[in-house]
Each structure stands twice: as C-alpha cells, then as structure tokens.
KEPAKOL-226812 format. One record per residue (C-alpha): residue in one letter; residue number from 1; z, x, y. Coordinates in steps of 0.001 Angstrom, whole numbers, plus 500000, padded with zeros to 6 digits. Layout:
BEGIN
<atom code="a" pos="NUM" pz="Z" px="X" py="Y"/>
...
//
This chain:
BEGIN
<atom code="x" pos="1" pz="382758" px="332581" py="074588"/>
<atom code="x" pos="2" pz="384713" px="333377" py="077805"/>
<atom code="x" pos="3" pz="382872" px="333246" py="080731"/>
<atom code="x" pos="4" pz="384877" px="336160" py="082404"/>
<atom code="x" pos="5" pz="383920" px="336099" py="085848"/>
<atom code="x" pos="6" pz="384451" px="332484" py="086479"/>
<atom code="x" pos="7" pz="388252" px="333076" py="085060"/>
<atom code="x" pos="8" pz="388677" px="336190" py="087463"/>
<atom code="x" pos="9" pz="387071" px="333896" py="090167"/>
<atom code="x" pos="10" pz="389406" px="330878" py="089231"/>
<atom code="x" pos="11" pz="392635" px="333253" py="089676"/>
<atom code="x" pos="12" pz="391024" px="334883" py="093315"/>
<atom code="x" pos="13" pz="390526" px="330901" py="094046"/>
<atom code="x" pos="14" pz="394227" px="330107" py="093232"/>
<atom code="x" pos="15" pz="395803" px="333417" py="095024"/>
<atom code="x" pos="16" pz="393427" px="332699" py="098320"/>
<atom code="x" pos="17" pz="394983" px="329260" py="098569"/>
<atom code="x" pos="18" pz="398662" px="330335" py="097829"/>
<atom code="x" pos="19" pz="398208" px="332511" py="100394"/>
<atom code="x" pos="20" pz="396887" px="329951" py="102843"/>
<atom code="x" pos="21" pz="393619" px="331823" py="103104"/>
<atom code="x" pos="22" pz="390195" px="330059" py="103804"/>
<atom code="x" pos="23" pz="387182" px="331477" py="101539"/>
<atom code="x" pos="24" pz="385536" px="332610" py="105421"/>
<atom code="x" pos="25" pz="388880" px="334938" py="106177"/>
<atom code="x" pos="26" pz="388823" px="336549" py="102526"/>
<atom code="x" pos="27" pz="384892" px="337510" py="103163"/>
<atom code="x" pos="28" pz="385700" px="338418" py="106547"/>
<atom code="x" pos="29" pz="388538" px="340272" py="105562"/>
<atom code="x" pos="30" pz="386548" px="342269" py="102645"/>
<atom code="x" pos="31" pz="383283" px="342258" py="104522"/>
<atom code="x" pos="32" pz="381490" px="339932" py="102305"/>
<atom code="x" pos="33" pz="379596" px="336973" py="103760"/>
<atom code="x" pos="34" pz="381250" px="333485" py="102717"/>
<atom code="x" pos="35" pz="378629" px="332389" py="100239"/>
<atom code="x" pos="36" pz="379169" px="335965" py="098679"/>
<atom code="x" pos="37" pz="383084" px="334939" py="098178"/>
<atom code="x" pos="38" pz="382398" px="331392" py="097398"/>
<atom code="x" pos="39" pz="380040" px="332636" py="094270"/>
<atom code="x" pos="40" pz="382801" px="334870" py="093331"/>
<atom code="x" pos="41" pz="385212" px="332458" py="093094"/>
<atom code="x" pos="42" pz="382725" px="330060" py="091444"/>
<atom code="x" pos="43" pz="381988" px="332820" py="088616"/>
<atom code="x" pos="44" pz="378389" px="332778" py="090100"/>
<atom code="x" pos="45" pz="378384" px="336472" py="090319"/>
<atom code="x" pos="46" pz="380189" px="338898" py="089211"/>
<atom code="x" pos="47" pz="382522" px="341519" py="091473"/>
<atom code="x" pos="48" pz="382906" px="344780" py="091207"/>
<atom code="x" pos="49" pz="385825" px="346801" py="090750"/>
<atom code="x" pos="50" pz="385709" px="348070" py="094194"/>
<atom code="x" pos="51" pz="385764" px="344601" py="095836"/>
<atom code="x" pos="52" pz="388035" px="343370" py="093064"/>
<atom code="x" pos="53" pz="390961" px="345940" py="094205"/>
<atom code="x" pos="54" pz="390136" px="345161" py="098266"/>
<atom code="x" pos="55" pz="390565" px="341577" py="097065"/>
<atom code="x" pos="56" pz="393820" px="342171" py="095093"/>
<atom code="x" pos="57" pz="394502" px="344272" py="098385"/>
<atom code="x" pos="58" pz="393936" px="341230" py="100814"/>
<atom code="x" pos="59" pz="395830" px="338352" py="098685"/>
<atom code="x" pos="60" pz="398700" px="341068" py="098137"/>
<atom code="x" pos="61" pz="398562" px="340994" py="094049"/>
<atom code="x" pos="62" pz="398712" px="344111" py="091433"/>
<atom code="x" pos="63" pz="394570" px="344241" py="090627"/>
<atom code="x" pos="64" pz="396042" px="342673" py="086907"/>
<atom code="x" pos="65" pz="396825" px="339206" py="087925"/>
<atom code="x" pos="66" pz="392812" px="338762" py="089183"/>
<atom code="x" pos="67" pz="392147" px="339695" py="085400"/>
<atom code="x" pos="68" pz="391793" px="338014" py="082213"/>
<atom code="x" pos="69" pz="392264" px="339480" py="078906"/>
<atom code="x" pos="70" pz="391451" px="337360" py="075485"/>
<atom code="x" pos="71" pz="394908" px="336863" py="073817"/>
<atom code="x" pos="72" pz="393194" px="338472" py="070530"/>
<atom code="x" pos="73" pz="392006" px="341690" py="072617"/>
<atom code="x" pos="74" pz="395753" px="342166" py="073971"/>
<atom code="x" pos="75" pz="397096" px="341466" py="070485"/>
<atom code="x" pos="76" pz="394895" px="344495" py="069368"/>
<atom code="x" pos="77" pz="395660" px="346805" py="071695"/>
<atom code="x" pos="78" pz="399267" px="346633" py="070740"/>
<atom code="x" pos="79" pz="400602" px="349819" py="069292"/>
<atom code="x" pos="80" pz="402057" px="350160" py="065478"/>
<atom code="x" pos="81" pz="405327" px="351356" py="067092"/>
<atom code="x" pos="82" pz="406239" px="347548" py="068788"/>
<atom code="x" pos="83" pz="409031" px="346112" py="066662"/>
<atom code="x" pos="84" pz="408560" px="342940" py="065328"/>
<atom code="x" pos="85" pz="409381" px="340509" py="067378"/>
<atom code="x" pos="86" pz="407139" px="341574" py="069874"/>
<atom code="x" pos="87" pz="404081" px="342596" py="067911"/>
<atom code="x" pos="88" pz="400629" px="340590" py="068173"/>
<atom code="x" pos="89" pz="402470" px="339280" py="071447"/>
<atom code="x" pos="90" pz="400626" px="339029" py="074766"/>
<atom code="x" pos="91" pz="402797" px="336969" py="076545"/>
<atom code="x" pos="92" pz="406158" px="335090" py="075814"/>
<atom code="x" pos="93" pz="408645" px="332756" py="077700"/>
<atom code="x" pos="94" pz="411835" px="333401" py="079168"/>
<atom code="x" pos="95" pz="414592" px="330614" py="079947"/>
<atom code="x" pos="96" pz="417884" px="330432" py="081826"/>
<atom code="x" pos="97" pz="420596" px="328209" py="082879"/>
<atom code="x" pos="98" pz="421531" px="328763" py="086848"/>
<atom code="x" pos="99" pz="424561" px="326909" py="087343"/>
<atom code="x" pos="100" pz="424036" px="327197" py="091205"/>
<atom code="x" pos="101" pz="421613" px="324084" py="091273"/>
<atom code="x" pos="102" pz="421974" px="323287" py="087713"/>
<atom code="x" pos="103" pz="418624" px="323370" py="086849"/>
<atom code="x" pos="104" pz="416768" px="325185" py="083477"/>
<atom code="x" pos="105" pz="414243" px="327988" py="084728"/>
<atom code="x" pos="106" pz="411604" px="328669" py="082925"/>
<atom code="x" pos="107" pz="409817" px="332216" py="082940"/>
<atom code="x" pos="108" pz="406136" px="333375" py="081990"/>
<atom code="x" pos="109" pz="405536" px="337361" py="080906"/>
<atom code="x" pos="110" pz="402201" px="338680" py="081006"/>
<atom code="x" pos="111" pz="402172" px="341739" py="078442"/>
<atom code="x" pos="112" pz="399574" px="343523" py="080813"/>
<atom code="x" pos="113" pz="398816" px="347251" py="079677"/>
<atom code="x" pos="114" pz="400191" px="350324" py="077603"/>
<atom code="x" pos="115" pz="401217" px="353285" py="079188"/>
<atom code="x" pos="116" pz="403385" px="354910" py="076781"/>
<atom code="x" pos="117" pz="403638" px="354653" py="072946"/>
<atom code="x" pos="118" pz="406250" px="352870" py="073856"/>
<atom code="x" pos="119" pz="406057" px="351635" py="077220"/>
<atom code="x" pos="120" pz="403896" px="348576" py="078468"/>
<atom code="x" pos="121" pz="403160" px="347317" py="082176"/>
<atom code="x" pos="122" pz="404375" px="343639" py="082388"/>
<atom code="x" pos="123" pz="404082" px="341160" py="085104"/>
<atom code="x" pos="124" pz="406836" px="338026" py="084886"/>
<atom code="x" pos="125" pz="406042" px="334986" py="086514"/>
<atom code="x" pos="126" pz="410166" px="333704" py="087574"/>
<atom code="x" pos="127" pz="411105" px="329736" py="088170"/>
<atom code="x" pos="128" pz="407329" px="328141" py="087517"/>
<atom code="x" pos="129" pz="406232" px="324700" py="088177"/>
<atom code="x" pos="130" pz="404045" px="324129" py="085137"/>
<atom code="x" pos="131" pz="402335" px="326140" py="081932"/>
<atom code="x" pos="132" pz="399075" px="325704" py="083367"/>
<atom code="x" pos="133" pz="399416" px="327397" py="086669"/>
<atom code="x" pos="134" pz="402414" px="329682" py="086026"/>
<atom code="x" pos="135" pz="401340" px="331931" py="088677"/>
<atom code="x" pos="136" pz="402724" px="329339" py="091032"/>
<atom code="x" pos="137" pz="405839" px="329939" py="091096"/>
<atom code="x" pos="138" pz="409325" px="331132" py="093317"/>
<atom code="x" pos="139" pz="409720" px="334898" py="092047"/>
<atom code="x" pos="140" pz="406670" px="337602" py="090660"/>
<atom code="x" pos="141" pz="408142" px="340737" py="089458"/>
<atom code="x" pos="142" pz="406289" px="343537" py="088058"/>
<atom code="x" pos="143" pz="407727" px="346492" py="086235"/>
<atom code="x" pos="144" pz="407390" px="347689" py="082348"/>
<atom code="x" pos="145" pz="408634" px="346579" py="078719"/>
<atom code="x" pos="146" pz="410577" px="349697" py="076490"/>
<atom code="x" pos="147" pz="410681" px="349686" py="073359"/>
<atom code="x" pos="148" pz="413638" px="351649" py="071431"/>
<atom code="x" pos="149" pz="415229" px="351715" py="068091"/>
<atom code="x" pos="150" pz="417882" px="349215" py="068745"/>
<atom code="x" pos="151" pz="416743" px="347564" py="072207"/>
<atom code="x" pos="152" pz="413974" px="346615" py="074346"/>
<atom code="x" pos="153" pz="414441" px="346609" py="077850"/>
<atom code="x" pos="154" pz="412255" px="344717" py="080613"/>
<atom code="x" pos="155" pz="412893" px="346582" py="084064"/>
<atom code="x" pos="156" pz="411538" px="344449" py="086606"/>
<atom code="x" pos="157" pz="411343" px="344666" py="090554"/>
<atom code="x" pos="158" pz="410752" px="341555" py="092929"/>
<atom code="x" pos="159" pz="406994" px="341823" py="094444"/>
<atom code="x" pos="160" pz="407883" px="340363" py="097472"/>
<atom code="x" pos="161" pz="411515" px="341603" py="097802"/>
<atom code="x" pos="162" pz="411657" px="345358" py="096379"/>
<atom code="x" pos="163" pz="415643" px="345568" py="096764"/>
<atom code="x" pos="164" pz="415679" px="342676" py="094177"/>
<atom code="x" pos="165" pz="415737" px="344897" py="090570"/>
<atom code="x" pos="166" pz="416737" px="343053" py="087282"/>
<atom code="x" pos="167" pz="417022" px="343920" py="083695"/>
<atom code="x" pos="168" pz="416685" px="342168" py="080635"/>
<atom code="x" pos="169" pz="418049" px="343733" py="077830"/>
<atom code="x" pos="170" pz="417216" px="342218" py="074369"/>
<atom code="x" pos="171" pz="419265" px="343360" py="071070"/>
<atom code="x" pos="172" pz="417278" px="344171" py="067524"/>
<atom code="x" pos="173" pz="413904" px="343594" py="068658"/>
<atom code="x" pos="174" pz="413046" px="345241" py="065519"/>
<atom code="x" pos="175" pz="414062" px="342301" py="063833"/>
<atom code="x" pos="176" pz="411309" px="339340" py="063776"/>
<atom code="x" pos="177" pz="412679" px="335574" py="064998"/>
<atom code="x" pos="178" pz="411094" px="332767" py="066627"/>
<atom code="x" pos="179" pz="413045" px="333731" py="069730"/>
<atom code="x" pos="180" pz="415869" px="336546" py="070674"/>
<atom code="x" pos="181" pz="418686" px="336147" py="073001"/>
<atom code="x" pos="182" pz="419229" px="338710" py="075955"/>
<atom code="x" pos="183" pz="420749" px="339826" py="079073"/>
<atom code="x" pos="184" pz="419827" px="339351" py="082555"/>
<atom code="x" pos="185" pz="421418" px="341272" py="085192"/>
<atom code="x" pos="186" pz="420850" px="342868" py="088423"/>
<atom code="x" pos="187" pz="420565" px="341738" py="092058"/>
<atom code="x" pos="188" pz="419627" px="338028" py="093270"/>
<atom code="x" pos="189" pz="418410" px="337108" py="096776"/>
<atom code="x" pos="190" pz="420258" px="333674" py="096363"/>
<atom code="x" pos="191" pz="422243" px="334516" py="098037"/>
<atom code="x" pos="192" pz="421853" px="338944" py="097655"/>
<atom code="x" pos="193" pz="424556" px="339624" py="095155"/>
<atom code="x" pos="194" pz="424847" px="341101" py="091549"/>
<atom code="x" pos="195" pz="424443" px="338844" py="088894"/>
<atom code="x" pos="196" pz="424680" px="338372" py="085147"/>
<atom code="x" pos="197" pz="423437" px="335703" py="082294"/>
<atom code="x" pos="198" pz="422146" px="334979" py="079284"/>
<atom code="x" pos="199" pz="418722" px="334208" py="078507"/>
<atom code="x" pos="200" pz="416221" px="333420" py="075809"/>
<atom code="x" pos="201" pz="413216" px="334726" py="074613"/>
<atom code="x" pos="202" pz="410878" px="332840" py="073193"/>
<atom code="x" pos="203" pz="407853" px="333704" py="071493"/>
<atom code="x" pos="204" pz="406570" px="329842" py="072090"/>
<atom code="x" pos="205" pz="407145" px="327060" py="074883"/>
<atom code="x" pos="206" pz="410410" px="325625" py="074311"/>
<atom code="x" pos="207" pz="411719" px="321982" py="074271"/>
<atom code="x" pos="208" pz="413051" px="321521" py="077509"/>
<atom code="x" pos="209" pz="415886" px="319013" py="076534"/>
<atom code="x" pos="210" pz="419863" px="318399" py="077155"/>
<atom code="x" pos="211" pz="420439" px="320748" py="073434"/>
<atom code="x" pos="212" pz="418222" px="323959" py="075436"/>
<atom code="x" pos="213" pz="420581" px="323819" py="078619"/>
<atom code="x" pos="214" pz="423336" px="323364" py="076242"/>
<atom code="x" pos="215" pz="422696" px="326843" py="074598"/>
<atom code="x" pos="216" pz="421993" px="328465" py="077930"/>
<atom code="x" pos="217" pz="425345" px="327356" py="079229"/>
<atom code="x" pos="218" pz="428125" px="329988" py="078983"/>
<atom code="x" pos="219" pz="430220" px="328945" py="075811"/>
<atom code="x" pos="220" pz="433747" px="328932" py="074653"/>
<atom code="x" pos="221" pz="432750" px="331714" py="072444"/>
<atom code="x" pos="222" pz="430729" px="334042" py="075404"/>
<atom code="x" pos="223" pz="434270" px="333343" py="077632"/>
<atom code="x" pos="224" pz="436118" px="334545" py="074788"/>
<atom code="x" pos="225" pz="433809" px="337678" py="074116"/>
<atom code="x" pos="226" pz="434461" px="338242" py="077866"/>
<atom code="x" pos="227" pz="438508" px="337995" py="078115"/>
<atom code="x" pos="228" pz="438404" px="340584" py="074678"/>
<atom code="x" pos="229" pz="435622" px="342897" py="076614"/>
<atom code="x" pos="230" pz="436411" px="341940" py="080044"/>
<atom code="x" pos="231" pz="432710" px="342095" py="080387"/>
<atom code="x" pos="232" pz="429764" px="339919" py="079675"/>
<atom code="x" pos="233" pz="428097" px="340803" py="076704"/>
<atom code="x" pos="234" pz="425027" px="339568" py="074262"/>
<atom code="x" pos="235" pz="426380" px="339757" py="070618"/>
//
C-alpha cells in the first residue's frame, strides 16, 4: 500500500532542492519550524491542504505536481467519452527530433484532472534527464488535453515563460495503437521563434535507438507532403 505522505514529501524534497532551497528557508518561508518541514518531507506527518498550497506557493509549482495519484485511481476516473487510444491512460511519452543540437527529446505527460467531459488538466514534463525523476527537466508546461471526434489537442503554456504556447495536435485518437503520430507547433524560446515538427506519442517508453531518430527525422515523403501543401502536415 502507498504510503501517501512520504510520496508527497519525496516530490516537496525534490522541488525544495531544484529550487536551491534549504529545508530551514521553506519552514521559514511557510512558518513552520524546520523539524516540522523535515517530517514532511520524510512522510513523518502528514500536511494539510492549507500548507500544501503555501508550499506549492513557495517552490513555484501548480499544487498537482506535490501530489500522487495511484495509476489505477487515475485510470478510473477517466470518462467513457476518451477515445481509445487514450483511455485507462494516466500518463504517456512524447518524443521529438530537434535538428538544432541533434539530439532525441524525450517528454513525460501527467494526465492530472477532468474538468470537462471532455477536457482534462495535464502537466508535461519537456527535455527530461531520466524516467525516474522526470520532473527534472528543461521545460514544465501546464495546460489541458481535448478530446474531439477526429482530434485531440494538448494546449500547453511554458510555466516559467508564459509567451511560450505550443500545440500538439494528434489525428484519430479514436483509433487504438501502441503510439500515434502528431504535430507540434507554436513558439520556442531557442531562440523565440515559431516552430513546427513531428512528434510521437507513445503509450510506453520507447527504444531510444538510431531507427527512433530515424522516424522523427523529416522524410522524403513529409518534404513531399510539404511542396504539394506548401505546409507541414501529419497524414
């Protein structure tokens, strides 16, 4: 059985130190005494909600990221209108080629919350390090998943830089596969400019290997999709 305050005191642990925070300036901060926060963080005790939001608050996270959720409890609380692909699905992977540095990025996206019948609050962890501590990574965007007949779009806005807005628009959702391709587009802050790609969803970790870049890579067949269109396009 989950020991849920220990996991919501693991991810208050990891934020404090990303942010270069000591465990005495988050209880000074929140008005706790240090061996209050250090319990906390330990899964001693557990916080309340109040103190959990003046913590997300201090660290400068959505309240979400300090939570945990069991995988099967998200799964449930998934509504019967969620096409296919993404039903049962509390989280999935996104990947991308950027030909700037030539290096394969590798996405996280927590499925958070419903809002709508057809509208969930997502958080996507951009460029991580490693699956274990996907929170550490270059870009956090938060922003909401829509579902439609024939689409689902991911509209996403940079936590740290709010001019930076992408969307990810994914074709026949409806339609159940191992993983879906889509298309990224919107503004990048390296450098600011409006940008375009392909990416894949995946409902698993992928195989990061020379045959994964190769399908991220723009093809013969995209350019040619773009000279008929004059436009990128996801087919």
């Amino acid at each position: 059985m989950t020991n849920l305050p220990e996991e919501i005191g693991a991810k208050i642990k990891f934020f404090r130190k990303k942010n270069q925070m000591t465990i005495q300036e988050l209880a000074d901060a929140i008005c706790k005494s240090k061996a209050t926060v250090s319990k906390y963080e330990s899964g001693l005790i557990s916080i309340d909600i109040v103190t959990l939001y003046d913590i997300a608050r201090i660290l400068q996270v959505h309240v979400e990221q300090l939570l945990y959720l069991e995988p099967s409890s998200a799964a449930q609380n998934i509504s019967d209108h969620v096409p296919s692909f993404f039903k049962d699905l509390p989280q999935f992977y996104i990947y991308y080629f950027d030909g700037r540095n030539s290096s394969l990025n590798r996405c996280v996206v927590d499925v958070l919350s419903q809002e709508q019948p057809d509208t969930y609050k997502i958080m996507m962890y951009m460029n991580i390090d490693t699956y274990e501590h996907y929170q550490n990574c270059e870009n956090t965007y938060i922003g909401h998943l829509h579902h439609y007949d024939a689409v689902t779009n991911l509209t996403l806005q940079n936590q740290d830089t709010p001019m930076e807005q992408i969307t990810i628009s994914i074709l026949a959702s409806y339609l159940n596969a191992p993983e879906k391709w889509g298309l990224f587009f919107g503004i990048s802050s390296r450098p600011i400019m409006p940008v375009a790609t392909k990416v894949l969803v995946s409902k698993k970790i992928q195989k990061e290997n020379a045959q994964l870049i190769q399908k991220l890579r723009i093809s013969k067949d995209d350019i040619r999709v773009m000279k008929l269109y004059n436009m990128l396009t996801i087919l």
